[in-house]
N, C-alpha and C positions, 0 to 999 in steps of 0.2 A: 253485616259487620263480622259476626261469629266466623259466616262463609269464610272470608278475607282472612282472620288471625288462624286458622284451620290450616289455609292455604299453605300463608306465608311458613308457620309452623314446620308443615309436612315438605317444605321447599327448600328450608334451614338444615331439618335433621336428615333428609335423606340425601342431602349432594355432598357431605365432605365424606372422607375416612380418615380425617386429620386427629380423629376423635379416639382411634387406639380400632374400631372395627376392622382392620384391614391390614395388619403391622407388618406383612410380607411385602405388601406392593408399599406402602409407605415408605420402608425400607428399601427396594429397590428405587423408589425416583430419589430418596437420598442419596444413596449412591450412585446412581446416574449423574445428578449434579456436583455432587465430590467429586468424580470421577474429569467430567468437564471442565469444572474450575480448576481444577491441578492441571488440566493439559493445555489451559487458557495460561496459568501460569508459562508454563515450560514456553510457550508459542510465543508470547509476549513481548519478548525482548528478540525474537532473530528477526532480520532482514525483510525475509521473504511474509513475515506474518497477518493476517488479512480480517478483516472483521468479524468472519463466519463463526471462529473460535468465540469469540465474543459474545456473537448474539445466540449462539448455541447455550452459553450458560447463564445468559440473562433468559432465557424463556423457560429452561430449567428453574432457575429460580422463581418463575411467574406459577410455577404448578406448584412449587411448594405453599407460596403464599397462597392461592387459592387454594388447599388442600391443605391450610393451616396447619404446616409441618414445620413452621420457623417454631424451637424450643426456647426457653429460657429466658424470654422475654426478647429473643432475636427479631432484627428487620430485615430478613435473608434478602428480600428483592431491594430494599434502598439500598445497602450495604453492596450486593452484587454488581448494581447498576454505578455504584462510585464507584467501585473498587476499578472494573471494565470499562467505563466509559473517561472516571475521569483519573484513572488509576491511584485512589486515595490509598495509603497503604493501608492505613488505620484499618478501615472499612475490608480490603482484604484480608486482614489480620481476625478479624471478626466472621469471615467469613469460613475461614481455617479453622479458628475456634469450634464453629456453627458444626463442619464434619467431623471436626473431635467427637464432640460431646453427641454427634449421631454415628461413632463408632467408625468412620473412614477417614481417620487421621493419616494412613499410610496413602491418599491419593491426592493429596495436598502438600507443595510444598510449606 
């Protein structure tokens, strides 16, 4: 039993960097998915637009969550996943929020 919570322990603390160890690359997949969601925005509404955009920053939002980088009591992957899939604006608005408050407000409409 000791073995097993040891385990789990050492399985918890050594796989995020959601925790502040890492705030450069933290900082970069934020801005990577700011950066996405703003061009999912831009994409969204023309003609030719295709799903790729889409699921390019629902997966970006799947590292933040596993990487426990949603701040403020944020749900970056439910929120992203309306916003793209079922275009809730709310949930986009929140989503914009979410790159304010991690510093890439200028990559969101």
């Amino acid at each position: 039993m000791a073995g097993t919570v040891a385990l789990c322990l050492g399985l918890t603390t050594g796989c995020s960097f959601g925790d502040g160890s890492d705030p450069k690359r933290a900082a970069a997949q934020q801005q990577r998915f700011c950066a996405q969601f703003g061009q999912w925005q831009q994409d969204v509404d023309t003609p030719d637009a295709d799903s790729v955009s889409g699921q390019m920053v629902i997966d970006a939002a799947k590292v933040l969550d596993r990487e426990h980088l949603d701040t403020g009591g944020s749900h970056i992957l439910r929120d992203t996943e309306a916003a793209v899939v079922y275009r809730m604006h709310d949930s986009g608005a929140r989503v914009a929020a979410y790159c304010d408050r991690a510093g890439f407000e200028t990559l969101v409409g």
